[in-house]
N, C-alpha and C positions, 0 to 999 in steps of 0.2 A: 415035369416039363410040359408046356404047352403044345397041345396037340392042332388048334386052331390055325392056320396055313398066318395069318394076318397076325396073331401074335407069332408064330416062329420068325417071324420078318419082322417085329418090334424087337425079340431077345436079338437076333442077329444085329440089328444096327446099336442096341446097347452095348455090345462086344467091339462092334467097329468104334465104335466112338470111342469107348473105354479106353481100347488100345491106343488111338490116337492122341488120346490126350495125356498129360504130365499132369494128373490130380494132386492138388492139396489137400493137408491132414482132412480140414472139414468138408472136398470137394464131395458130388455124391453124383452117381450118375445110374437111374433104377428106370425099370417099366415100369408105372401106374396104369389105373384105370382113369380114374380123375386126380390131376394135381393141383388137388384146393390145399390152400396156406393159409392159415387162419390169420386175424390180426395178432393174437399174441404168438405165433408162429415167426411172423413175419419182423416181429420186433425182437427176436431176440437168434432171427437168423442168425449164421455163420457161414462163409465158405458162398461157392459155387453151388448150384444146384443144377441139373439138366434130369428134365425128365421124356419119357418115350412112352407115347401110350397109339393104342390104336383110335381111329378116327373113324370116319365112313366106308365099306366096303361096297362097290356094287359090279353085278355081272352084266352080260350084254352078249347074246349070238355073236360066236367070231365064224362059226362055220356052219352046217348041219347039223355036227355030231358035238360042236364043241362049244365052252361059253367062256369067255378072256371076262378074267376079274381085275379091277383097280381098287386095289390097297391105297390107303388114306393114312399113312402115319402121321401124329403132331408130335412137334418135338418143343418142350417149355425149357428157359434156360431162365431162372431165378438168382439174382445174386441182390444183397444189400447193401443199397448205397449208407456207411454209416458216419460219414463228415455234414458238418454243419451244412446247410441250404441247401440250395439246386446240385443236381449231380453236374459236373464240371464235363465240356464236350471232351476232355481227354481221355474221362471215366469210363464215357459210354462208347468213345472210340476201340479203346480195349476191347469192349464186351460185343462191339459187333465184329471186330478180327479173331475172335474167338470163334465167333458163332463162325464166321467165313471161313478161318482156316480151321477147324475142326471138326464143325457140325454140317458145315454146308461137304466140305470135301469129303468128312467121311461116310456120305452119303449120296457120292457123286458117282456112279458105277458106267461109266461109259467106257465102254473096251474092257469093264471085267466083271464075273457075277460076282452077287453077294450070298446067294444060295441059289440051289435047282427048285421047284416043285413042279411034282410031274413034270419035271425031263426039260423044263422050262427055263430058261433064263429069269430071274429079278434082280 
């Protein structure tokens, strides 16, 4: 298990999300470092992809004695369009109610934590 404060808070929102969602057989939902898709990857996709990788960390004086850090999570949602031509606005309507009701809300934590560090709400 990752001991780095910014990956424990990548595996946790992989959990939240997991949870939240109703995955299909080929859906996949993992921490990466880089989620590169090759072209022959990308053509022979299947399924949903969501991936959660860490992004930019940076600290900043919050006190004298203390420094408040800002975690950078990215979160990539990959799925393949595989019908003839342009992907249809109803296609990609789905894929942004997904991302809203899934990815955005279960990573919405207003009025609750999603883990402590150091004694701290995130």
């Amino acid at each position: 298990m990752a001991s780095a404060k910014i990956l424990t808070l990548c595996d946790a929102l992989v959990t939240e999300i997991d949870t939240a969602w109703a995955q299909g057989a080929s859906d996949t939902i993992t921490r990466k470092y880089i989620a590169g898709i090759s072209t022959e990857e990308l053509s022979s996709l299947t399924g949903r992809h969501v991936y959660v990788f860490p992004a930019e960390y940076s600290s900043e004086g919050a006190t004298r004695g203390e420094d408040e850090w800002t975690y950078t999570i990215a979160i990539l949602v990959i799925e393949r369009y595989t019908d003839a031509g342009e992907a249809l606005a109803s296609w990609l309507d789905t894929r942004v109610d997904f991302v809203e009701a899934t990815v955005r809300n279960a990573v919405n934590f207003t009025g609750r934590s999603l883990l402590a560090i150091s004694a701290r709400r995130i």
